[in-house]
C-alpha positions in Angstrom: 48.4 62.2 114.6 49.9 59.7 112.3 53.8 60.3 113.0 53.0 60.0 116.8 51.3 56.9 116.4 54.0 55.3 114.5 56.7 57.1 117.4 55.0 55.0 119.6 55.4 51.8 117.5 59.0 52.1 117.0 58.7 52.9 120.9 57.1 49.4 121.5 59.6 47.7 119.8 61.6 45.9 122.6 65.1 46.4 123.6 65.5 42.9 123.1 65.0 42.8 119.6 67.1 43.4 116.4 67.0 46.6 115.1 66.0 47.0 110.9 65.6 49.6 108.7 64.1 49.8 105.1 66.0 52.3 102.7 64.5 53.3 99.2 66.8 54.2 96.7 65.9 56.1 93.4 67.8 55.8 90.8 65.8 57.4 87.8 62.4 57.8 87.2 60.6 54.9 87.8 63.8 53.1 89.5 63.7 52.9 92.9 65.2 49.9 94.7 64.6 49.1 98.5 67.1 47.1 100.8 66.4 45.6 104.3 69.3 46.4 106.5 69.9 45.2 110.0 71.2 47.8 112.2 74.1 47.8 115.7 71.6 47.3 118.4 72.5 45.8 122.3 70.9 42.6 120.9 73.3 41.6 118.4 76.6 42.8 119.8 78.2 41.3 116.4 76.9 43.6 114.2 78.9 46.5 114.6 78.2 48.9 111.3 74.9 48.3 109.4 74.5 45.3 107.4 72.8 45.2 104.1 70.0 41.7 104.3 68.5 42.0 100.8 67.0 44.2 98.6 65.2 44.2 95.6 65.1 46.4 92.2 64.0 46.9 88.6 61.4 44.5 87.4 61.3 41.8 89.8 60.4 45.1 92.3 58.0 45.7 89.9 56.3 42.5 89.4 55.5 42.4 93.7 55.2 46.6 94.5 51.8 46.3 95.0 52.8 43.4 97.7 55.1 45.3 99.5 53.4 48.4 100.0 50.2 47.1 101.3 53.1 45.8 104.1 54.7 49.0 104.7 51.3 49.8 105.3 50.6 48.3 107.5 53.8 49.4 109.3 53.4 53.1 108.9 56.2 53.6 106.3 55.8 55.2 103.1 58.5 54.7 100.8 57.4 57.7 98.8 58.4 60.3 101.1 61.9 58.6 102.0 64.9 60.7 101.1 66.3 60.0 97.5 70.2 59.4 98.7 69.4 56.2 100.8 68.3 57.4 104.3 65.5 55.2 105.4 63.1 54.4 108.1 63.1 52.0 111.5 61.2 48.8 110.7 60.1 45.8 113.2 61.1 42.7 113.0 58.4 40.5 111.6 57.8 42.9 108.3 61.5 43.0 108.2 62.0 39.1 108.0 59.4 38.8 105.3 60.4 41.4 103.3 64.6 40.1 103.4 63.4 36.9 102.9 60.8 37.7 99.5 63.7 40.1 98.3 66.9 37.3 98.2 64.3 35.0 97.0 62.8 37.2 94.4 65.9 38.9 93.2 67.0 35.9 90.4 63.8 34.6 89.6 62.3 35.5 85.9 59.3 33.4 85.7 56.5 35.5 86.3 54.1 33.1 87.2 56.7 31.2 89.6 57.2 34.8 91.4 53.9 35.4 92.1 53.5 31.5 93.7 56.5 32.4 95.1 55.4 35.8 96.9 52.0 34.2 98.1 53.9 31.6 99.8 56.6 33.7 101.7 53.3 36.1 102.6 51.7 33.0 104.1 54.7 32.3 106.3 54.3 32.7 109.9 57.4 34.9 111.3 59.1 31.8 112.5 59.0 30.3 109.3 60.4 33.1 107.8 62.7 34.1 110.1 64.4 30.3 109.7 64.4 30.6 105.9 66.0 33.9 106.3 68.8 32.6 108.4 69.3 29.6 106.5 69.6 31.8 103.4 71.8 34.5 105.4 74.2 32.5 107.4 74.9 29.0 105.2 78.3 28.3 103.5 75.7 27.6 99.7 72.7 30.4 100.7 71.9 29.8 96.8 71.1 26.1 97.5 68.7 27.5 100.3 67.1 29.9 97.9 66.6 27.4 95.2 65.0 24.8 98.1 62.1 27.8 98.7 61.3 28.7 95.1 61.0 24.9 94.0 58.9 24.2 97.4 56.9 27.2 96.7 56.4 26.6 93.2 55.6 22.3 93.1 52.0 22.3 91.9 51.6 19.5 94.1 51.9 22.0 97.7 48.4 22.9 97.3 
């Protein structure tokens, strides 16, 4: 009953829209690493082989699992049961975008405390929001300069 209901999601998701998929990759026990990828679709006629957005692995994974499970979730996707060799499974838009987004911005960082500011503040984001950031950080000439604009606004104690 549970694979037909999420059919029917990926069947709501409108022609109009791009087309993402999350793809878990283990590499040991212990060591998986998921990647966002954007995917050919009649929306974004550039896109003409799958594109890899961001991903995420080791400890900085680690340090947010718990985070990005409780949103795949809520999607309907268990990382758990994807196939070891990088296959993966359709994802909407909005979970996609915030995912991309806390995996580029994540993927330096080493301040445990800043991380988890970080991750708060990128879950708080409304889809707009993130879907700016994302493109900022995707399509500029310096994407680093981008990145290191989010963590420090994310992490000034004075945003609160």
């Amino acid at each position: 009953m549970r694979v037909a209901h999420r059919q029917e999601d990926l069947m709501a998701i409108s022609r109009t829209q791009p087309k993402y998929e999350l793809r878990a990759r283990r590499h040991g026990p212990g060591d998986t690493e998921l990647e966002i990828w954007q995917l050919p679709s009649p929306t974004t006629p550039q896109v003409t082989a799958p594109i890899r957005v961001a991903g995420l692995r080791g400890r900085n994974l680690e340090l947010v699992e718990h985070r990005v499970l409780k949103k795949l979730k809520e999607v309907g996707v268990r990382i758990d049961i994807l196939p070891v060799d990088g296959m993966g499974s359709r994802i909407a838009e909005e979970p996609a975008l915030n995912l991309a987004l806390l995996f580029r911005t994540l993927a330096p960082m080493r301040s445990r405390d800043a991380m988890r500011l970080v991750a708060e503040g990128i879950d708080q984001m409304s889809r707009e929001e993130a879907a700016y950031w994302l493109g900022m950080a995707v399509h500029r000439k310096n994407p680093r300069r981008v990145l290191t604009a989010l963590r420090v606004l994310m992490t000034d104690p004075k945003r609160k």
